[in-house]
Backbone and ligand atoms as CSV (ligand in chain L), in Angstrom:
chain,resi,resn,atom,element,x,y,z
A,1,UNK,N,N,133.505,116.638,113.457
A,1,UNK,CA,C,134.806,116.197,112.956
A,1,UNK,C,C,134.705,115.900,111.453
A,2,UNK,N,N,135.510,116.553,110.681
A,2,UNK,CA,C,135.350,116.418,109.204
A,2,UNK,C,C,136.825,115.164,108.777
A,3,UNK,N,N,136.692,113.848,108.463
A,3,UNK,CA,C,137.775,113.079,107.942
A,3,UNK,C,C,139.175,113.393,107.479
A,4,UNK,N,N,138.282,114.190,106.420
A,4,UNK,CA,C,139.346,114.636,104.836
A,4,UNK,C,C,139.678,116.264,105.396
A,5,UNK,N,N,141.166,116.495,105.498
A,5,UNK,CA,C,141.694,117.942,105.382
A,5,UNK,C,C,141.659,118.375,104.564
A,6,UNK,N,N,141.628,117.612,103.200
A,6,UNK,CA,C,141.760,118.097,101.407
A,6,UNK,C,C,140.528,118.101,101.163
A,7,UNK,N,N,140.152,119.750,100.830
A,7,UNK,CA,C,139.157,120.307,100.468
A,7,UNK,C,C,139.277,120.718,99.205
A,8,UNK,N,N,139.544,120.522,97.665
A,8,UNK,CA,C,140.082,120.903,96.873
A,8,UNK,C,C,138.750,122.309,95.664
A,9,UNK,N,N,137.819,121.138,96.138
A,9,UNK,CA,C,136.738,122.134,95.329
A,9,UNK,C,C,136.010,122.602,96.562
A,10,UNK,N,N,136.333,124.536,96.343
A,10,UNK,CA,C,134.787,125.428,97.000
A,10,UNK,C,C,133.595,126.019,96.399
A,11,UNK,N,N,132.369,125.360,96.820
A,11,UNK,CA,C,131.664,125.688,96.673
A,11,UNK,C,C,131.256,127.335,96.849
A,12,UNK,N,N,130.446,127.895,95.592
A,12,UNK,CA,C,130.033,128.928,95.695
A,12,UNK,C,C,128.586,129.136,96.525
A,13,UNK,N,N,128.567,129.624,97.595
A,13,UNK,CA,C,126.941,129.509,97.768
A,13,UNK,C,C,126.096,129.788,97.013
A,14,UNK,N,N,126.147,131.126,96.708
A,14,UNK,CA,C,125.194,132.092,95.682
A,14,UNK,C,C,125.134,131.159,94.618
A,15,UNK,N,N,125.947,130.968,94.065
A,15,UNK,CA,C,125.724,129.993,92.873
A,15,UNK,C,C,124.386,128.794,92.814
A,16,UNK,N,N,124.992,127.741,93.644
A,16,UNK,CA,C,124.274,126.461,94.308
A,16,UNK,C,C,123.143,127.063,94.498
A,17,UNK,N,N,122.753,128.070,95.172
A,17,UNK,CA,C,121.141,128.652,96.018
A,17,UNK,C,C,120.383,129.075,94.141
A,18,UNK,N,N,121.112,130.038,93.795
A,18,UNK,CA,C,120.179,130.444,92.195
A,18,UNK,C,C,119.750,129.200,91.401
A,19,UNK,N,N,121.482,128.041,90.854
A,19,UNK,CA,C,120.856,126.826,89.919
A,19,UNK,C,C,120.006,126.066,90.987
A,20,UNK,N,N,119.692,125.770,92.411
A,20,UNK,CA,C,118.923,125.195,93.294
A,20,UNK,C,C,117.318,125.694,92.881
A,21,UNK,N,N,117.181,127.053,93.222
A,21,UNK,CA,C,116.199,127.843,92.799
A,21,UNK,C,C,115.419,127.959,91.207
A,22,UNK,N,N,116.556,127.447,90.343
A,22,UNK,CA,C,115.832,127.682,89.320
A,22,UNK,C,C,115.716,126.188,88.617
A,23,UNK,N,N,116.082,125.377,89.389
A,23,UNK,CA,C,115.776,124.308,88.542
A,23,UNK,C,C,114.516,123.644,89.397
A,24,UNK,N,N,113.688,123.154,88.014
A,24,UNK,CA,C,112.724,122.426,88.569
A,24,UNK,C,C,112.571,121.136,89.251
A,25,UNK,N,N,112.927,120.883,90.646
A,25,UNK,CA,C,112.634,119.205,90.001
A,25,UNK,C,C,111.903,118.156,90.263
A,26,UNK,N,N,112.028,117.682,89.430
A,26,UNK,CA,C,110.570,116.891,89.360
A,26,UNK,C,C,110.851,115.180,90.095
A,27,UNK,N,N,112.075,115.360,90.145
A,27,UNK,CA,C,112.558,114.283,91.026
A,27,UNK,C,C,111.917,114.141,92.440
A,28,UNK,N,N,111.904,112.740,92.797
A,28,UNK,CA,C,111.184,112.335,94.377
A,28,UNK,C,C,112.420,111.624,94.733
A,29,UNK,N,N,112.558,112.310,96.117
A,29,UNK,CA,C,114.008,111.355,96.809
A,29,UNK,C,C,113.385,111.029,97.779
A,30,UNK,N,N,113.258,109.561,98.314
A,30,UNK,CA,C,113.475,108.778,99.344
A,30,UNK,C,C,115.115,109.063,100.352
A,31,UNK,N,N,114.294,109.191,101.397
A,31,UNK,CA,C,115.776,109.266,102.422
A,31,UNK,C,C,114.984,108.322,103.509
A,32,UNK,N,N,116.204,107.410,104.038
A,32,UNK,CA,C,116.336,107.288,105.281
A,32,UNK,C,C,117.198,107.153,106.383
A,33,UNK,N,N,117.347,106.227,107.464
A,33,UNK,CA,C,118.528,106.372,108.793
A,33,UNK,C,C,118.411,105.900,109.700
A,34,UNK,N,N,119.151,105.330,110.518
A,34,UNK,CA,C,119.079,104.159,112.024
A,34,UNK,C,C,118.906,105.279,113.041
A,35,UNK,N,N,118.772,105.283,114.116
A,35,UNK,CA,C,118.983,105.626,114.970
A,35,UNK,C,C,119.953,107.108,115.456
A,36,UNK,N,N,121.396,106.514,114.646
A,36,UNK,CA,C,122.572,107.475,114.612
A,36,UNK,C,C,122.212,108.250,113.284
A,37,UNK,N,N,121.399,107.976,112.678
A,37,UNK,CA,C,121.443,109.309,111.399
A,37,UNK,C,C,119.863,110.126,111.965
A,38,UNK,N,N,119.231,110.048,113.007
A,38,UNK,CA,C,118.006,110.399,113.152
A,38,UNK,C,C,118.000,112.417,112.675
A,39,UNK,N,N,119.009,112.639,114.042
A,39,UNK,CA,C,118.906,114.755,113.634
A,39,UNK,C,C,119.042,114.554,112.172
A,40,UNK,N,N,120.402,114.400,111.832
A,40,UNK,CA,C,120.927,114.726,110.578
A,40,UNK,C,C,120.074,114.797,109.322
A,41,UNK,N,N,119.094,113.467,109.732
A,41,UNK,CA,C,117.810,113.241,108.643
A,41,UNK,C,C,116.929,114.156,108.298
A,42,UNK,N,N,116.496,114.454,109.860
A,42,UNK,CA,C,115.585,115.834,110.079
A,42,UNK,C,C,115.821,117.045,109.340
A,43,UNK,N,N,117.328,117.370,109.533
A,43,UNK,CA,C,118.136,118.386,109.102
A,43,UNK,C,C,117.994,118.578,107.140
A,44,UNK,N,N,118.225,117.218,107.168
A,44,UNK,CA,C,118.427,117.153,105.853
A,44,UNK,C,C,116.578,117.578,105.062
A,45,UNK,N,N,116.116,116.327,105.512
A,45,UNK,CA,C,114.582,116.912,105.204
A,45,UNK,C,C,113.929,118.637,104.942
A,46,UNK,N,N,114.323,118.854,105.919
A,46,UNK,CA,C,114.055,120.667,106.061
A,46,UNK,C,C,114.536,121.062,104.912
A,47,UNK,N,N,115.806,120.969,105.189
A,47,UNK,CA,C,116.536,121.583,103.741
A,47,UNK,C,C,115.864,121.040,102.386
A,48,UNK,N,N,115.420,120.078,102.019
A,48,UNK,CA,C,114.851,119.426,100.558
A,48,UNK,C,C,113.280,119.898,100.769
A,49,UNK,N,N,112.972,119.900,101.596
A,49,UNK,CA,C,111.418,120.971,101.660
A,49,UNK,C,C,111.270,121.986,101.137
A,50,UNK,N,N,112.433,123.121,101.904
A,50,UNK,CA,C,112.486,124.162,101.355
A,50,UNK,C,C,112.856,124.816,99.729
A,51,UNK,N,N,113.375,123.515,99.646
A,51,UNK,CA,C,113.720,123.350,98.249
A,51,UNK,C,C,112.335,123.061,97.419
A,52,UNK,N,N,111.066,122.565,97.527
A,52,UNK,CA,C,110.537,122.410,97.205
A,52,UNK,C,C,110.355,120.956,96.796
A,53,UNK,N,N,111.397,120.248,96.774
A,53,UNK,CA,C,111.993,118.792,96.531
A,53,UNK,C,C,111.146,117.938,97.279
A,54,UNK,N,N,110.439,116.630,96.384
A,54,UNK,CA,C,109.003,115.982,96.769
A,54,UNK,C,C,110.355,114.446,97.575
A,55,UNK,N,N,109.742,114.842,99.293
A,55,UNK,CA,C,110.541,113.889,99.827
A,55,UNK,C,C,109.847,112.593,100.656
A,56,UNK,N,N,110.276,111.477,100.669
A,56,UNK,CA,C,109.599,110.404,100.806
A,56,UNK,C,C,110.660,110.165,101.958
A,57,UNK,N,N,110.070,109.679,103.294
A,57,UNK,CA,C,110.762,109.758,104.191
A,57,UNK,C,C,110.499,108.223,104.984
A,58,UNK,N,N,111.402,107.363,104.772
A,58,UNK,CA,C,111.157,105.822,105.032
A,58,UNK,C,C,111.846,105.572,106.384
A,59,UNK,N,N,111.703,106.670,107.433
A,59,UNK,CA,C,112.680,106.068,108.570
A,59,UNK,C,C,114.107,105.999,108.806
A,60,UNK,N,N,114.431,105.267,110.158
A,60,UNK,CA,C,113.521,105.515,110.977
A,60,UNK,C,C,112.897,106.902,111.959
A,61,UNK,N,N,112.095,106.684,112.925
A,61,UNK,CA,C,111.316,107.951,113.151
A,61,UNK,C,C,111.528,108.342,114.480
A,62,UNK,N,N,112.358,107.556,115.304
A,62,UNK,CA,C,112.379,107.466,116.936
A,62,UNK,C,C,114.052,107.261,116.939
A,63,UNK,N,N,114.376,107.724,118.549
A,63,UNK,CA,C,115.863,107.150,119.017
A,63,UNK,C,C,115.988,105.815,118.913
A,64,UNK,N,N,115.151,104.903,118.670
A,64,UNK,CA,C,115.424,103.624,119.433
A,64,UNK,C,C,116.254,102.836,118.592
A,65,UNK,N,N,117.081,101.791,119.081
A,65,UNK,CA,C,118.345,101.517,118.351
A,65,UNK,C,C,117.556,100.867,116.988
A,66,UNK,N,N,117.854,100.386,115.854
A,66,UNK,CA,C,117.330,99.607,114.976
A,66,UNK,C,C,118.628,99.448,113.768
A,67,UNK,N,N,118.216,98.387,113.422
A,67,UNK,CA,C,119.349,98.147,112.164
A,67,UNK,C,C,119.356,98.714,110.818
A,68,UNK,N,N,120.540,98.994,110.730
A,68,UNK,CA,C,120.574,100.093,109.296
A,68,UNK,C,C,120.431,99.242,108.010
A,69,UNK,N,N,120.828,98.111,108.199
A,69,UNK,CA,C,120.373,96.674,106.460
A,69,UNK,C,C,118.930,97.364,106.497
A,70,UNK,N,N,117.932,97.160,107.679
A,70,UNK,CA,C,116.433,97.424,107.058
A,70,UNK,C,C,115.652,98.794,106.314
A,71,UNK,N,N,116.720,100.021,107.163
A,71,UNK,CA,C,116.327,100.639,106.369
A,71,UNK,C,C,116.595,101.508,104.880
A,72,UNK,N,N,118.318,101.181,104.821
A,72,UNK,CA,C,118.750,101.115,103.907
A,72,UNK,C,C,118.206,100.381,102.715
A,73,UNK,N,N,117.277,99.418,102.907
A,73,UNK,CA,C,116.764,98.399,102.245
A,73,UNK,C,C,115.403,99.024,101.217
A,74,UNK,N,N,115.049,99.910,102.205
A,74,UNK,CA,C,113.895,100.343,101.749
A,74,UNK,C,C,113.974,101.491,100.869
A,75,UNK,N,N,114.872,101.999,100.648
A,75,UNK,CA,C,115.551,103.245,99.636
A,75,UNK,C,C,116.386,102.584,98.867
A,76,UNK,N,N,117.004,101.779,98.930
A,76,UNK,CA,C,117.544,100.942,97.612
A,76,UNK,C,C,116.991,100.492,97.228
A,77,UNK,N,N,116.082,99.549,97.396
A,77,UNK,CA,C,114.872,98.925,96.231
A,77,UNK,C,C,114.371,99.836,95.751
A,78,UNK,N,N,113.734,100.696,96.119
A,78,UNK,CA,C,112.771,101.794,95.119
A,78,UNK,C,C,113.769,102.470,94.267
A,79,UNK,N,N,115.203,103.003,94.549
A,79,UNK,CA,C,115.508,103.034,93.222
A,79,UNK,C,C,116.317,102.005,92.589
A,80,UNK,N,N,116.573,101.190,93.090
A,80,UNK,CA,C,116.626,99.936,91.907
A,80,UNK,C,C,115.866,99.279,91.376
A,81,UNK,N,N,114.808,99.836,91.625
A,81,UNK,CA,C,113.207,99.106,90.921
A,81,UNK,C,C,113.143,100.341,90.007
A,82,UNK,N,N,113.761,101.524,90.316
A,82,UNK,CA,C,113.368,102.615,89.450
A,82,UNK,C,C,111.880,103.668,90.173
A,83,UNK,N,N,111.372,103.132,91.166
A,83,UNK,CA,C,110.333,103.640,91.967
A,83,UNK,C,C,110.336,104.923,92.218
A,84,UNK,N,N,111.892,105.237,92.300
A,84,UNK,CA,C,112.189,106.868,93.488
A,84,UNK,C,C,113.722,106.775,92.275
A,85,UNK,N,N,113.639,108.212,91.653
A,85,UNK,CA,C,115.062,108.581,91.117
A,85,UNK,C,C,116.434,108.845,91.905
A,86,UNK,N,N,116.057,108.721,93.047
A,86,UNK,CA,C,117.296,109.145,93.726
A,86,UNK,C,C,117.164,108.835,95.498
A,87,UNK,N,N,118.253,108.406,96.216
A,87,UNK,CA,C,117.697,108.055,97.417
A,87,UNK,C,C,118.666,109.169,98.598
A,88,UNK,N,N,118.964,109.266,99.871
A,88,UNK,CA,C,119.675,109.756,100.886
A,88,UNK,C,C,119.689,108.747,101.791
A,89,UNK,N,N,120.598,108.105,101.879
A,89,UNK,CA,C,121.145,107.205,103.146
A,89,UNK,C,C,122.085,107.691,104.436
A,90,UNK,N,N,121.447,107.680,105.967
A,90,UNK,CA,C,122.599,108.335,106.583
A,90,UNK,C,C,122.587,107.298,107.779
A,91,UNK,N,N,124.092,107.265,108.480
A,91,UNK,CA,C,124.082,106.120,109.469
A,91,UNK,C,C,125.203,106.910,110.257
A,92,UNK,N,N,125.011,106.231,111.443
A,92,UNK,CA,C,126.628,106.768,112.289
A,92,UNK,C,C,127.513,107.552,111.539
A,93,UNK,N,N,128.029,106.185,110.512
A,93,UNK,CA,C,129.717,106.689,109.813
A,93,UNK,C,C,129.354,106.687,108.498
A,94,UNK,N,N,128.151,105.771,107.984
A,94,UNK,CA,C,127.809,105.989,106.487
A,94,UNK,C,C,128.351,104.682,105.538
A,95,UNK,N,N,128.970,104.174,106.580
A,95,UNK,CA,C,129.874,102.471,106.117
A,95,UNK,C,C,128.406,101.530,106.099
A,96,UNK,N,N,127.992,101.501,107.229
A,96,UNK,CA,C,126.765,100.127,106.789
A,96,UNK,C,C,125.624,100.692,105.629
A,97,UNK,N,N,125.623,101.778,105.971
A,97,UNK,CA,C,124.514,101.951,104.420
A,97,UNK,C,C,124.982,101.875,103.306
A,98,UNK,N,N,126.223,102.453,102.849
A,98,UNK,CA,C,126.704,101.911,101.734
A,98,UNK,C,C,127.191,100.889,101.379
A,99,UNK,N,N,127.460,99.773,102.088
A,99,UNK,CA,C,127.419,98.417,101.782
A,99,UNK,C,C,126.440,97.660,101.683
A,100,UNK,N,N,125.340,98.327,102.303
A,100,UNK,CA,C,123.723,97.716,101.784
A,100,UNK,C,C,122.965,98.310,100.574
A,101,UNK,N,N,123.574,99.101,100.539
A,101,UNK,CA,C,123.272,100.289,99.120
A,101,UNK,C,C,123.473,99.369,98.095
A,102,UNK,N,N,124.933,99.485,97.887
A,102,UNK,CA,C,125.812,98.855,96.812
A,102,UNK,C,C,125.482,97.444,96.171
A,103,UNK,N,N,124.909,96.992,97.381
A,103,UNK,CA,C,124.240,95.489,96.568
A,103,UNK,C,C,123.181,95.221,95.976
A,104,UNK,N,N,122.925,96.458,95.606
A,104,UNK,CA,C,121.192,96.982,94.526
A,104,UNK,C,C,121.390,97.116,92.787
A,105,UNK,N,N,121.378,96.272,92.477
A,105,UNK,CA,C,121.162,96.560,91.055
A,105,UNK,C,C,121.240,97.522,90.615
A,106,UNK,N,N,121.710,98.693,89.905
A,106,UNK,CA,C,121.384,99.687,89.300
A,106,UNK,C,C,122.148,101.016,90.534
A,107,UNK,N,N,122.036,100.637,91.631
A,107,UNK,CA,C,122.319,101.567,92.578
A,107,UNK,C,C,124.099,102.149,92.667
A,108,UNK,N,N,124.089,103.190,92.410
A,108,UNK,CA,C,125.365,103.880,92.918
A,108,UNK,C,C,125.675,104.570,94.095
A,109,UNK,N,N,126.034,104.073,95.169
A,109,UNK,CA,C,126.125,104.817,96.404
A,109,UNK,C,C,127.230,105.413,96.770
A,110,UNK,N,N,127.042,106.613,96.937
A,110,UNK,CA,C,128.582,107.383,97.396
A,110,UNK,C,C,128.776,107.911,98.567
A,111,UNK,N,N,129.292,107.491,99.203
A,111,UNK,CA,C,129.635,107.717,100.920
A,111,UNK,C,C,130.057,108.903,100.723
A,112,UNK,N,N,129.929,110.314,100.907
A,112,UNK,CA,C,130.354,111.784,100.612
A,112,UNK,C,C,130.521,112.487,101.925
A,113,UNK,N,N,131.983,112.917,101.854
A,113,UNK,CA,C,132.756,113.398,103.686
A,113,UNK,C,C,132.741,115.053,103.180
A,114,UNK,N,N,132.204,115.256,102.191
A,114,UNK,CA,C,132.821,116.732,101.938
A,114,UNK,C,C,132.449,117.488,100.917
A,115,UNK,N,N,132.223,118.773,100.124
A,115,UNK,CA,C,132.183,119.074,98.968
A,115,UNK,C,C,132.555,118.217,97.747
A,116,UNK,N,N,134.023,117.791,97.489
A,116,UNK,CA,C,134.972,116.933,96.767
A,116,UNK,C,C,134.020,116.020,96.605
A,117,UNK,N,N,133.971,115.226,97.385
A,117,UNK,CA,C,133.144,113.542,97.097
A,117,UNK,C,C,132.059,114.130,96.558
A,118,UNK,N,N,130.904,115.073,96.683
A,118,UNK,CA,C,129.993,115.036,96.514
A,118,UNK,C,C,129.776,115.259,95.215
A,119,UNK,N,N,130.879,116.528,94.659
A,119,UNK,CA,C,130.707,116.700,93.031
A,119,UNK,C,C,131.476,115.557,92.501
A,120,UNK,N,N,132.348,114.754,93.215
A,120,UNK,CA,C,132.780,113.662,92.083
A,120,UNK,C,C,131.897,112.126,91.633
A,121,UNK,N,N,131.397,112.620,93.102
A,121,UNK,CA,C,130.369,111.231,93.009
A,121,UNK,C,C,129.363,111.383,91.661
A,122,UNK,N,N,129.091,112.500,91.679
A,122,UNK,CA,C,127.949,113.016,90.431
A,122,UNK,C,C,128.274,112.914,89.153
A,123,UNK,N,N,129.685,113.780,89.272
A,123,UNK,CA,C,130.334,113.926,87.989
A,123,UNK,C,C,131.086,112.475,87.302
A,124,UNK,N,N,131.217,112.049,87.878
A,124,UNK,CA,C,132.039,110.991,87.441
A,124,UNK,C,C,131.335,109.463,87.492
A,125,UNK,N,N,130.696,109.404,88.965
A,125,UNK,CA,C,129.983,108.480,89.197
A,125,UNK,C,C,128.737,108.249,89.010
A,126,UNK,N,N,127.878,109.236,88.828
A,126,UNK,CA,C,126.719,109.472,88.297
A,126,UNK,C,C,125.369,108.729,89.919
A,127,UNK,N,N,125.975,108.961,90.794
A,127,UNK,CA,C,125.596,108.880,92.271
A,127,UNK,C,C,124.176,108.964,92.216
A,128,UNK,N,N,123.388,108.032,92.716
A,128,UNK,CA,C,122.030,108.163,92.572
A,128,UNK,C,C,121.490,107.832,94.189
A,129,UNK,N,N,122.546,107.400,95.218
A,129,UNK,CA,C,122.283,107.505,96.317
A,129,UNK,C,C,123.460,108.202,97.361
A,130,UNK,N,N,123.055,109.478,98.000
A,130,UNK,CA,C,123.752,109.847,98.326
A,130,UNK,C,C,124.166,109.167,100.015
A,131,UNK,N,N,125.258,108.636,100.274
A,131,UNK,CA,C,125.436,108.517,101.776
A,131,UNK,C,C,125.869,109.324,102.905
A,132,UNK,N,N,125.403,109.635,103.815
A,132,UNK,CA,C,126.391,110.570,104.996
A,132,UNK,C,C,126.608,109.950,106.576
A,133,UNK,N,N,127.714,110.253,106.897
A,133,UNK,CA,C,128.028,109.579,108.273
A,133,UNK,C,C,127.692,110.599,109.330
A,134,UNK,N,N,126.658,110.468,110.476
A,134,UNK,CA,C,126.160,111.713,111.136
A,134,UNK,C,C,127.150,112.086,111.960
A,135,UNK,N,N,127.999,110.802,112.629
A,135,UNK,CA,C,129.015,110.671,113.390
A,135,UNK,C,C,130.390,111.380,112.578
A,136,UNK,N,N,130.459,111.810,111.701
A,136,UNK,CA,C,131.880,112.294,110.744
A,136,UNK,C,C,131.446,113.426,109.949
A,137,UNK,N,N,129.987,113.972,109.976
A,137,UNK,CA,C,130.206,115.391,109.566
A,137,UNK,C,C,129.349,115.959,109.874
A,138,UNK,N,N,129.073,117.532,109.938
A,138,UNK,CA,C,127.783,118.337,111.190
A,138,UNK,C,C,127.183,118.397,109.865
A,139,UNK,N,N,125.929,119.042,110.194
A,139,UNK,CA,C,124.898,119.679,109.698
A,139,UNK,C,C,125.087,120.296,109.191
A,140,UNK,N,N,125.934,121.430,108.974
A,140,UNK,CA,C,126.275,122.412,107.879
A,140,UNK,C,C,127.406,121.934,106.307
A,141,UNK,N,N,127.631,121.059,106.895
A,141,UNK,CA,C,128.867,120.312,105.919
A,141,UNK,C,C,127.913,119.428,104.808
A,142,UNK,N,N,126.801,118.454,105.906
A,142,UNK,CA,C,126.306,117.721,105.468
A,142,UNK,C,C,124.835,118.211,104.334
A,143,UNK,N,N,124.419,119.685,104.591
A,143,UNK,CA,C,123.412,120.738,103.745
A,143,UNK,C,C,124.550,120.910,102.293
A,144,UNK,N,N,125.840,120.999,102.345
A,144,UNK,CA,C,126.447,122.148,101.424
A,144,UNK,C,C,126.445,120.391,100.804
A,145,UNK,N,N,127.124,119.061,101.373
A,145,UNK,CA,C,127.213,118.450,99.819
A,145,UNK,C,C,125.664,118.044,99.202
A,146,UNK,N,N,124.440,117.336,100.295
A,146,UNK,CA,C,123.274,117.497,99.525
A,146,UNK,C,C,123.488,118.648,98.683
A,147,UNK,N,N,123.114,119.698,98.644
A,147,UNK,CA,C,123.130,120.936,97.601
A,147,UNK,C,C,123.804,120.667,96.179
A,148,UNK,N,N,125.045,120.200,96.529
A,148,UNK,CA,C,126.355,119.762,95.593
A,148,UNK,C,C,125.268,118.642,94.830
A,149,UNK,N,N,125.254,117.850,95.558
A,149,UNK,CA,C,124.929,116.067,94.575
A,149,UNK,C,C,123.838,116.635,94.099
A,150,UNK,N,N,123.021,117.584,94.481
A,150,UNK,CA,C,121.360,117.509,93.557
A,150,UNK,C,C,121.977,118.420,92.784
A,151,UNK,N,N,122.594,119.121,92.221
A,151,UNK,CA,C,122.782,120.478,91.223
A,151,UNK,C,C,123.966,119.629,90.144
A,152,UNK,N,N,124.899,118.562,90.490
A,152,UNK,CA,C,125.814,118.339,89.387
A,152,UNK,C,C,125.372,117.367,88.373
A,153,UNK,N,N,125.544,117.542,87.719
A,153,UNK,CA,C,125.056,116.156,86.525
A,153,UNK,C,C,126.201,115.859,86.223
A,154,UNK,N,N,125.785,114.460,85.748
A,154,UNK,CA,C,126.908,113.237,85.183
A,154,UNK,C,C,127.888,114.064,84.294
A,155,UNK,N,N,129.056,113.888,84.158
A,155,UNK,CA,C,129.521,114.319,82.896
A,155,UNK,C,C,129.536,113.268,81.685
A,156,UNK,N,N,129.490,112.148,82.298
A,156,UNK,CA,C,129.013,111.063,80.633
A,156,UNK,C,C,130.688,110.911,80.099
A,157,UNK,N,N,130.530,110.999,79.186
A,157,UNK,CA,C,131.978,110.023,78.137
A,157,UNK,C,C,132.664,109.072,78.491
A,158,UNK,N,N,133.821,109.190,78.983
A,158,UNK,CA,C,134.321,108.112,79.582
A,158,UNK,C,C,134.478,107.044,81.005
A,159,UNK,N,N,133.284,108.252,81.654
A,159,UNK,CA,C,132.330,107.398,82.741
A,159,UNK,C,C,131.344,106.755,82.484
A,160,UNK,N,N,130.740,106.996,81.602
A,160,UNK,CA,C,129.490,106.170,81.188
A,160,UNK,C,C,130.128,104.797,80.712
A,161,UNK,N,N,131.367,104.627,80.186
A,161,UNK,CA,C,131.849,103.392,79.521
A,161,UNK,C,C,132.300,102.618,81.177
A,162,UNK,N,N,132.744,103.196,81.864
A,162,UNK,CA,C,133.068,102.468,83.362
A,162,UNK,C,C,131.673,101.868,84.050
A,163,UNK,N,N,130.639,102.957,83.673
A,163,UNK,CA,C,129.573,102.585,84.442
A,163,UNK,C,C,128.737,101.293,83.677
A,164,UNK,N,N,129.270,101.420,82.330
A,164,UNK,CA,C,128.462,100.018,81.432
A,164,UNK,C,C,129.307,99.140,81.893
A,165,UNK,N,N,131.334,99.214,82.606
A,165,UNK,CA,C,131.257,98.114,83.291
A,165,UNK,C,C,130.960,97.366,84.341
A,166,UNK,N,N,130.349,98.083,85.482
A,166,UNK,CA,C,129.577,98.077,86.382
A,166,UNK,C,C,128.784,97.166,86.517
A,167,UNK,N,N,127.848,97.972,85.487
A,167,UNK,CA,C,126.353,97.137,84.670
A,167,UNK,C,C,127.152,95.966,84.262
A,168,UNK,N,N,127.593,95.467,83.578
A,168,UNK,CA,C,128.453,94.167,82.954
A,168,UNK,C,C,128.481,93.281,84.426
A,169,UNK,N,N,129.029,93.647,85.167
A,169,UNK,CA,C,129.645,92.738,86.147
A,169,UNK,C,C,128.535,92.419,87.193
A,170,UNK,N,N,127.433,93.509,87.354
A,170,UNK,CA,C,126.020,93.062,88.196
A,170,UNK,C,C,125.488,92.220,87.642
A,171,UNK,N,N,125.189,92.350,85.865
A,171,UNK,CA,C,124.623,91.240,84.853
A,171,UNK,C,C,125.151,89.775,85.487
A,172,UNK,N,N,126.284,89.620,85.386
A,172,UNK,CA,C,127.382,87.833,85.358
A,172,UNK,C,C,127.028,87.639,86.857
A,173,UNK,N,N,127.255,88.539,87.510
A,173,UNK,CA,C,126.522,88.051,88.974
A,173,UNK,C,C,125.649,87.596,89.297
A,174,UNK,N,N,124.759,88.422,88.651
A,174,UNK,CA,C,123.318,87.800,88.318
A,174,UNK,C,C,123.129,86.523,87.867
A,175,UNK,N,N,123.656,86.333,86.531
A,175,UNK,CA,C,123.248,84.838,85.724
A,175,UNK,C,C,123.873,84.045,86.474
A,176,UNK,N,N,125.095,84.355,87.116
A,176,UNK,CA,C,126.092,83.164,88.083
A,176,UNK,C,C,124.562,82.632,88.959
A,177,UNK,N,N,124.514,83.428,89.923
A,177,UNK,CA,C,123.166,83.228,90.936
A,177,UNK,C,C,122.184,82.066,90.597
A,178,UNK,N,N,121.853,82.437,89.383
A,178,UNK,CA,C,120.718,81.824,88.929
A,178,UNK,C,C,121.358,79.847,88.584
A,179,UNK,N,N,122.498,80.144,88.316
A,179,UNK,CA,C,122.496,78.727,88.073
A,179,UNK,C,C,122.225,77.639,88.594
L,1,LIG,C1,C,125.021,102.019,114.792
L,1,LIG,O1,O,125.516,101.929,116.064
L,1,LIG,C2,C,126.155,102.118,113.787
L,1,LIG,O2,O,126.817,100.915,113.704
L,1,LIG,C3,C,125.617,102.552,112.441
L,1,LIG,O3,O,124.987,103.780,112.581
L,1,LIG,C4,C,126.617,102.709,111.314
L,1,LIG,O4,O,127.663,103.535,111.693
L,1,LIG,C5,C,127.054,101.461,110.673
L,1,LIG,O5,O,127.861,101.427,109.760
């Protein structure tokens, strides 16, 4: 079951597969997933293998039920420590990981239902963790936006000034905390 009927941007395959192919990267992504993201993970893995893409795989590893805060936890710190450039979060619907995402310093998490989200998250948002709901999109939906989020880069200008307010407002949170 795909959410969104509005599909506005199509992806070219051929395209995505050549800049996939010819770019190097030197990036390490951490992925992980509860229980309900277990195939999808698998799925996803394969695909970033074949890519050649150096993948760090934090769980979990079995059906058995477990909570998505813990392992969401473990791919947001490393890149909000800066550890791992980029993370993959997947859960049922993709709602509890990105609310455990989001409370990471530095972390941008984009819950992505489709092509659309995936290049806007990049382009605009500059997405450094991608989210997917296993329960809200198959395996083939969920290959084409990975593909999408690793190939788009930021476009910068007047997102980068949104994203310094971002940064601004994690800062005051911060010093609030501390008082
Ligand atoms: C687990 O049952 C489910 O709640 C989880 O996968 C996710 O959808 C939470 O947001």
């Amino acid at each position: 079951m795909i959410i969104s009927s509005v599909v506005v941007y199509k992806p070219q395959n051929d395209t995505i597969y050549q800049t996939l192919n010819n770019i190097m990267f030197s990036m390490k992504i951490a992925i992980a997933c509860d229980h309900a993201g277990l195939e999808l993970k698998e799925s996803i893995k394969a695909l970033l293998q074949r890519f050649g893409i150096d993948t760090l795989d934090y769980g979990t590893g079995d059906n058995c039920s477990v909570d998505y805060p813990d392992y969401g936890e473990r791919v947001s710190d490393a890149v909000s420590t800066g550890e791992i450039e980029r993370g993959i979060l997947i859960c049922g619907t993709g709602l509890g990981m990105s609310i455990v995402a989001n409370k990471f310093p530095g972390v941008r998490a984009t819950l992505c239902h489709n092509p659309l989200t995936a290049r806007m998250g990049r382009l605009h948002n500059d997405s450094n963790v991608l989210v997917l709901g296993a329960k809200i999109i198959d395996n083939e939906i969920a290959a084409e936006i990975v593909k999408i989020w690793l190939k788009t880069p930021f476009e910068g200008q007047r997102h980068s000034r949104r994203l310094e307010k971002i940064s601004i407002i994690e800062t005051k949170l911060n010093e609030g905390n501390k008082e």
